[in-house]
N, C-alpha and C positions, 0 to 999 in steps of 0.2 A: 298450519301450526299456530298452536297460540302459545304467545311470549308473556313471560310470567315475572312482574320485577316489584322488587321491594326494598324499601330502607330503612327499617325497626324491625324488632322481634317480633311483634303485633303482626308487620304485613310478612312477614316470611312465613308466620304460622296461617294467615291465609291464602298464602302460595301452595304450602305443603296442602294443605287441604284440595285445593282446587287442581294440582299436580296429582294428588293420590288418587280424588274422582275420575279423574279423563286420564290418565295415564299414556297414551296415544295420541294426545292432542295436543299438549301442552310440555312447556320446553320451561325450565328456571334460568335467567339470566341472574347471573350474580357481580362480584364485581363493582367501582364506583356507578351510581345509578346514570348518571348522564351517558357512561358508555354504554354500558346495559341495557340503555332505552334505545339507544343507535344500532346497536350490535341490532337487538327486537326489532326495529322499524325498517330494516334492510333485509330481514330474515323471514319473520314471518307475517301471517293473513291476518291476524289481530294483534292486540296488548291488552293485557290487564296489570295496571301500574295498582300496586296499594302503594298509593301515595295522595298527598294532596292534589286537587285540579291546577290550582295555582301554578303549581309547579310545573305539572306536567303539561301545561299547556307551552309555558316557556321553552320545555324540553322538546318537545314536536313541531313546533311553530314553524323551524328552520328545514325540518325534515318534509315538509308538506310541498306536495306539487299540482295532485290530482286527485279529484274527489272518487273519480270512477276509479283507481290505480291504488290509493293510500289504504292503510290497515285499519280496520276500523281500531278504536283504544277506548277502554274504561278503565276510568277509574273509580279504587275502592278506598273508603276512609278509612282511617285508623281504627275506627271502633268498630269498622264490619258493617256500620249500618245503612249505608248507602251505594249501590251501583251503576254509577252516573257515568250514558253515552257520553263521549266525547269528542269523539272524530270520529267520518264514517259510518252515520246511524245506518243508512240505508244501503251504499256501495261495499261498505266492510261489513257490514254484519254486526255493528257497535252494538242497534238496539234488540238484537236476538239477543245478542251477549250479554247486556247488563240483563236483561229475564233470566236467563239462565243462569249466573252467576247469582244474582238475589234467590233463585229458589235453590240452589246448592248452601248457599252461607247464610240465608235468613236474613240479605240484606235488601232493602227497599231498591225497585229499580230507579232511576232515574234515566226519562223518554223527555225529550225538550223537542223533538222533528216536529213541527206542523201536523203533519197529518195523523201523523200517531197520537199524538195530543186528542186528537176530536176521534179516533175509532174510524179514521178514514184509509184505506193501503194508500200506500204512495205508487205513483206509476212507474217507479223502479224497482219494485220490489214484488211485479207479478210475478215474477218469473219468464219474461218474455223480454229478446233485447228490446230495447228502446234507444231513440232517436227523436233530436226537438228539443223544444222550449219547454220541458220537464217544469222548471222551475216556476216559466210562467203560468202555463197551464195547472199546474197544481195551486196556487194562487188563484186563479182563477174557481178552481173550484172550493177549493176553503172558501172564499168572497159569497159561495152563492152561484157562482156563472153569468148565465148561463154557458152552458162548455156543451157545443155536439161531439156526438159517438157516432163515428162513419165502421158499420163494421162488415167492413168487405166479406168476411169470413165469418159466418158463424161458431167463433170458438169460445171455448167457456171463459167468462171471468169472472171475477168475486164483484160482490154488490159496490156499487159504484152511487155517491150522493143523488139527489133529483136534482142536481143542478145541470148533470148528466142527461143529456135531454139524445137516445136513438133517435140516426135517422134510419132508414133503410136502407138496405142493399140496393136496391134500387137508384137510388138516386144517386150513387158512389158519383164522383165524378160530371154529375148533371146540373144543368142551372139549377133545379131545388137544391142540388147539394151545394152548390157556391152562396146561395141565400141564405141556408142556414147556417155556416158558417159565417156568412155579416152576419147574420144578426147575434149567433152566438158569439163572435169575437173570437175564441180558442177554441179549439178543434183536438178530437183522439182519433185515429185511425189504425183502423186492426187491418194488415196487409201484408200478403207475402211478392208483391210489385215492388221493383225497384227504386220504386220513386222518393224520391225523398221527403221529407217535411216542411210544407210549407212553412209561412210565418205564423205564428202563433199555435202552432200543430206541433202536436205529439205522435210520434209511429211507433207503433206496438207491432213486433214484429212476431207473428205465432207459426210455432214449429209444423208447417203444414205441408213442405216439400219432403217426398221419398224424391231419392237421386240411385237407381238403378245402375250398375259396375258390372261391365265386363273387361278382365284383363287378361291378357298372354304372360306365360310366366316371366318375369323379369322386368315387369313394364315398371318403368320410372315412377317416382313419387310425379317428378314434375309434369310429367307425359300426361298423368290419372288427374293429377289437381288444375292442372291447364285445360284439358276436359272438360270438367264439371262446370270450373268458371267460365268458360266461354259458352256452355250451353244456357246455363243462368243468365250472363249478362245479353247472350243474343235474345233470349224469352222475355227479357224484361222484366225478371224474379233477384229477389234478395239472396244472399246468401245464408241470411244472419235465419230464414225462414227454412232452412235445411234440417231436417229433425233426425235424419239416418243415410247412411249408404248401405245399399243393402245390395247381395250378391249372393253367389251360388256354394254352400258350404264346403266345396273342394276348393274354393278360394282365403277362405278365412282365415290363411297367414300369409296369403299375396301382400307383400313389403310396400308394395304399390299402393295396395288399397289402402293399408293399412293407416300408411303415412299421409294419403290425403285427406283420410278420416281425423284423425289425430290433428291436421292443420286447419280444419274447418271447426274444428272442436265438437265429431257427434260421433258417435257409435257406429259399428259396423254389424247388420243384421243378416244372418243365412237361414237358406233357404235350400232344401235338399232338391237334385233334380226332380225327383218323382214330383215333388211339388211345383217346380219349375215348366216343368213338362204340360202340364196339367191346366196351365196360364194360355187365354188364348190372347194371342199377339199381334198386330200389324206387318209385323217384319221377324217372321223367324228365320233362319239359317240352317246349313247341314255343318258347318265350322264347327259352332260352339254343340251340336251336336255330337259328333265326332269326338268331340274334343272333354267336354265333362256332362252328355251325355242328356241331354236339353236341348232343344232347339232355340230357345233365347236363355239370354242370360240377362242384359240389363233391361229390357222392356219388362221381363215374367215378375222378376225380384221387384223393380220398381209398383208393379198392378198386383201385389200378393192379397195387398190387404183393400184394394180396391181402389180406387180415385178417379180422376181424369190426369189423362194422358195429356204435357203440355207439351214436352219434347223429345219426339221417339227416337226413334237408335240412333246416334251418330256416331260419328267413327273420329279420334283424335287426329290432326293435322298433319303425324309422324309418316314416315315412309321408312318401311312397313308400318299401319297403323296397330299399337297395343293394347290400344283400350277403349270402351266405347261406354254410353253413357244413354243414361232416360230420365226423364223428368215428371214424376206423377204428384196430384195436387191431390193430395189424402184427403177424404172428405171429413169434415169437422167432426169430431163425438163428444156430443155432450159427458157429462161425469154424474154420475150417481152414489151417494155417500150412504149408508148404513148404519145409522150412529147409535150407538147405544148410549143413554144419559145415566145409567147407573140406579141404585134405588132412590138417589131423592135429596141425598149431601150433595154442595156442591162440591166439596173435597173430595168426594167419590166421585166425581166428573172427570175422568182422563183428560189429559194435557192434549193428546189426541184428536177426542172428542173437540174440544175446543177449539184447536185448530181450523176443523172442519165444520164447525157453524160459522167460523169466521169467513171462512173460505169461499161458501154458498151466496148466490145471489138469489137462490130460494130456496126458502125451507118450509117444509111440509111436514103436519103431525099432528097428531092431536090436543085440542085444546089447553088443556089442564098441561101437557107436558112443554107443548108449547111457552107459556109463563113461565115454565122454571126456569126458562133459557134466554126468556126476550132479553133482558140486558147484556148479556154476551155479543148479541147479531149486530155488526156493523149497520152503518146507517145506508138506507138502500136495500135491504135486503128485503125480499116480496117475500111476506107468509103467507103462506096458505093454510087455513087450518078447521079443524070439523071436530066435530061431537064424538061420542061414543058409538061404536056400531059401526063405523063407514071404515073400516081399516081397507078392504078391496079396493074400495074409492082412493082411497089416498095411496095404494100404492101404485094405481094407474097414473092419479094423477102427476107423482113424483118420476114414473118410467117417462110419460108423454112430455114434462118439462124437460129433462133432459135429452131425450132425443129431437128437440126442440135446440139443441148446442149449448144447454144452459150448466153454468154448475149447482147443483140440487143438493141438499140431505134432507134425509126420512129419518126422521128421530122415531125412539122407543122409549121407553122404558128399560132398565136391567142391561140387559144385552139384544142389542137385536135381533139375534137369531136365534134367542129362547121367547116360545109363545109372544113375538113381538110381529116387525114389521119386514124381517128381512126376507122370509118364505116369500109372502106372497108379492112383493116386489121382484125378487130374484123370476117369481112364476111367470109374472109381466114383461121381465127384461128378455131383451135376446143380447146376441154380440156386435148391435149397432151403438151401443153406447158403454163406456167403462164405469164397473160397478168396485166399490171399494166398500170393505166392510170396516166399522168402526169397534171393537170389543168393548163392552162393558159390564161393571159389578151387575150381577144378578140377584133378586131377591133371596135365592135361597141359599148365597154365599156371604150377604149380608146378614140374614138372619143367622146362621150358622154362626156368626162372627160373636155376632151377640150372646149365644145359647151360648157358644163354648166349641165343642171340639165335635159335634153329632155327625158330621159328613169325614170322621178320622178313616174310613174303610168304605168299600164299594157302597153305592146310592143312586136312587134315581128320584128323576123331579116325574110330577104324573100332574097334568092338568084336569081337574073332576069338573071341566065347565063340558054338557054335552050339546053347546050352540053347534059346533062344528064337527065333533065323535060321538057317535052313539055312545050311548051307556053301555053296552052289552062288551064293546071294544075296550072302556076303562075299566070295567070291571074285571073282564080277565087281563087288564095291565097288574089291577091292583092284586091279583088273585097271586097270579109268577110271582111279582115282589116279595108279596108275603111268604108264599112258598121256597121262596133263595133267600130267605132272611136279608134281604137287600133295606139299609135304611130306604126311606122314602119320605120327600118333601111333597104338601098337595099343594100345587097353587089352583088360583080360583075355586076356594074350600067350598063356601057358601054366598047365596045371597037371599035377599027376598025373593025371587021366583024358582030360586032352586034351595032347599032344606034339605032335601031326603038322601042325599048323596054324596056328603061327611058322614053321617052315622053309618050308611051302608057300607060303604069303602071304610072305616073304624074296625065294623064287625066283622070285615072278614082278614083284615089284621089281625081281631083276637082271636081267632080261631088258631093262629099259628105262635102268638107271642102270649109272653105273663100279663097280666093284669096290670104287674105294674111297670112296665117296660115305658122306659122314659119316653115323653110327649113338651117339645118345646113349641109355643105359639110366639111369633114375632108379627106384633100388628106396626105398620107403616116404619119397615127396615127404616133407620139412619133419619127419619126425618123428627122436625121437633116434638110432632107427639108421639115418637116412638114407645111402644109398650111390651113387656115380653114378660114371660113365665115359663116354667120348666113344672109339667103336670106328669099324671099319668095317663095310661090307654085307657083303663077303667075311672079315672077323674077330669077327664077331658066334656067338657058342657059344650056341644057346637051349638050352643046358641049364641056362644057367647064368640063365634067365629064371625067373620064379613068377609067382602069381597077384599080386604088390601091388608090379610093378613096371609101368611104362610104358616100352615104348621108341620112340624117334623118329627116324625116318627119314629125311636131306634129299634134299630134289632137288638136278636136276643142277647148280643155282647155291651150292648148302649147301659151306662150307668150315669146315676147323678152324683156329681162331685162336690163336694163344698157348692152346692146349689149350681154347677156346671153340666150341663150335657155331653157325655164325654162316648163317643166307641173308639175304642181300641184297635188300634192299628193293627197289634198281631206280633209284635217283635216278639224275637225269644227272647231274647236278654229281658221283657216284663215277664217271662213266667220263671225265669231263675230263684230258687229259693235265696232268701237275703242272710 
């Protein structure tokens, strides 16, 4: 919950506003402010004071214990026009908050954390617990470093400075591993081992234990959670590295499970016998057999999705024992992002999108698309990137990085999975790596935008390049189209080695439509030399077409409006006489 305080008319109208956006999130404290602020800092996960910092610094000051424990708090100034972290950038979520708060009120964020300052993440804000000298280590790498990465695990992280010097997995724990620590001085370590943080080391702790549950019904909380943790503590593993308990879906409101889930802080995942059945195991049973119809339950559930086995069935210390427990070390999967960059605005670049360049510790794509975006990509992050033509290449090359444990995005154009980059990656992926698609504006929702209203009823987009479809296949794409009166956008109209197949695809549009049935051309959607016209079918020049323009074609209802491209949707209430 976010707490919401103000003490002028000014900041209560910016309460209401940021109260009416989130409605689910945010709470108005009213009342004298200093209670309001205490009532807020006892209650909920953040604050947004519209009041002075001054003030509110005083008013917090007393309230503060813990940085990992306190709320994050911004504040917002009287004029709206700044939203400046102020406790909690990283542990409370202050500096998501002042972004967010500035892009809902139009007021500038204010970000004063170190590493956010230089486009660097902070080690607390992977998403992974952490453990260590955060503060040093992060210093450390602002400074330059050098700082080693010991990463026991291949699991993904976002691009990290070159002060960040990998060592191998190899050397985890080996004289080269203790050298390069002297000589780096600070240290990060990806690990789901118990071990703690040496001096000047940072542990990254990544979700890479399944913990495997079988319980009889009635088994205690304490019975299931004394379990787990003594199987963890006898292995030698973290707990804070536990990503799921997972068990048999005739289990999945055992009180038991449920509550050790809940105290470990991760989710409970089922798995139907049939599936269970199907697990082959070390140690199966005729019990849990019998009983929900599987012969394991916590070894099958724990190996569903594959790993090593670190600690198999055991059975809790009870007499009668309740519940029993496995330990599998999920093997790491890189991430592969699908980004769509939109036609060319950055304002037409999703919040999303952006996210996930930032995200990446490599990004892959084509040249030209690539520079739209280099100053987004944190620093650290490996491009990779190619000419025109090699799109197969690059989508290998983005599957192989990431199955490589890497985090990746494959940018496009538009959207990625119109005529861009996401087929033929997807065609390369299998299910050893998680693929995530990114949506973006398309060219021919951009141009539409422009033209007017031409995509107001059924449409299709038809690519006229035949590098990769025969002609004979677009032609009777284009043929149906015209035949169902269906608008139609062409992309890839024309180039220099291809002419003759705009005019083609034209003519057998007019065979079914008027002459003068509206024709918008949109060359280079949303960028600054954007160019557009509203023609007709019989005034359309495709000479005067290139590769990085769209044109769109209406059906026989498309009309031009006060020089608008408009087809009609079809309501009855527009054919009512007036």
């Amino acid at each position: 919950m976010i707490g919401l305080i103000s003490a002028t008319a000014a900041g209560a109208a910016g309460a209401r506003r940021v109260a009416s956006a989130w409605p689910g999130r945010t709470r108005v404290y009213e009342g004298p402010v200093g209670d309001a602020v205490r009532r807020a800092f006892a209650e909920c996960e953040q604050l947004v004071c519209f009041l002075a910092t001054g003030a509110v610094v005083r008013l917090v000051a007393p309230l503060l214990s813990d940085k990992a424990a306190d709320p994050g708090v911004v504040c917002v100034d009287e004029g709206g026009r700044f939203a400046v972290s102020l406790v909690g950038g990283h542990g409370g979520g202050a500096n998501e908050l002042a972004l967010a708060i500035g892009d809902l009120l139009g007021a500038r964020p204010v970000v004063t954390t170190a590493t956010d300052a230089v486009g660097v993440p902070g080690l607390d804000t992977l998403g992974f617990p952490v453990e260590g000298d955060v503060a040093g280590v992060s210093r450390a790498v602002l400074d330059g470093g050098p700082v080693a990465l010991h990463a026991e695990l291949a699991w993904p992280l976002p691009p990290l400075p070159a002060a960040v010097v990998t060592a191998t997995a190899a050397d985890a724990g080996s004289e080269a591993d203790s050298e390069a620590d002297s000589e780096a001085g600070y240290s990060i370590r990806v690990t789901d081992r118990a071990a703690g943080p040496a001096e000047r080391e940072v542990v990254l702790r990544p979700p890479s234990l399944v913990v495997g549950v079988g319980a009889s019904k009635g088994a205690p909380v304490e019975e299931v959670l004394g379990l787990v943790e003594d199987a963890l503590r006898d292995a030698g593993l973290s707990a804070k590295s536990v990503a799921e308990l997972a068990t048999v879906d005739a289990k999945a409101d055992e009180p038991g499970i449920l509550g050790a889930a809940a105290r470990l802080g991760v989710p409970v995942v089922t798995y139907s016998a049939g599936e269970l059945a199907g697990i082959d195991v070390p140690n199966p049973s005729d019990a849990p057999l019998a009983a929900v119809g599987t012969p394991s339950v916590a070894e099958a559930a724990a190996l569903v999705r594959g790993g090593e086995l670190l600690v198999p069935k055991r059975k809790s210390a009870a007499r009668p024992a309740m519940a029993t427990c496995a330990v599998v070390r999920r093997p790491a999967r890189g991430r592969l992002a699908v980004v769509g960059l939109g036609p060319g605005a950055r304002d037409l670049l999703t919040p999303r999108a952006k996210d996930e360049l930032r995200r990446a510790s490599v990004l892959v794509g084509l040249d030209q698309y690539v520079d739209q975006i280099r100053d987004l990509l944190r620093p650290g992050t490996r491009v990779l990137e190619s000419g025109l033509g090699a799109e197969e290449e690059r989508a290998r090359t983005a599957v192989a990085e990431a199955r490589r444990g890497r985090a990746v995005a494959l940018i496009g154009s538009g959207d990625a999975g119109v005529y861009a980059m996401a087929s033929p990656a997807l065609a390369e992926a299998s299910d050893d790596i998680d693929v995530v698609g990114v949506p973006g504006v398309t060219a021919a929702l951009a141009a539409g935008a422009i033209l007017g209203a031409p995509l107001g009823h059924d449409h299709v987009s038809i690519s006229l390049s035949d590098l990769h479809t025969p002609w004979e296949v677009i032609e009777r794409r284009v043929r149906a189209a015209a035949e169902a009166d269906i608008v139609v956008t062409f992309y890839n109209p024309r180039s220099r080695g291809r002419d003759w197949q705009l005019p083609e695809a034209l003519a057998i549009l007019a065979r079914h439509r008027e002459p003068a049935t509206p024709v918008g051309v949109v060359r280079n959607a949303s960028r600054t030399d954007e160019s557009s016209r509203v023609t007709t079918l019989a005034g359309l020049d495709p000479t005067t077409v290139d590769m990085m323009t769209v044109v769109t074609v209406g059906n026989t209802a498309t009309r031009e409006i006060a020089g608008r491209m408009v087809t009609p949707r079809g309501y009855r209430w527009q054919e009512e006489p007036k």
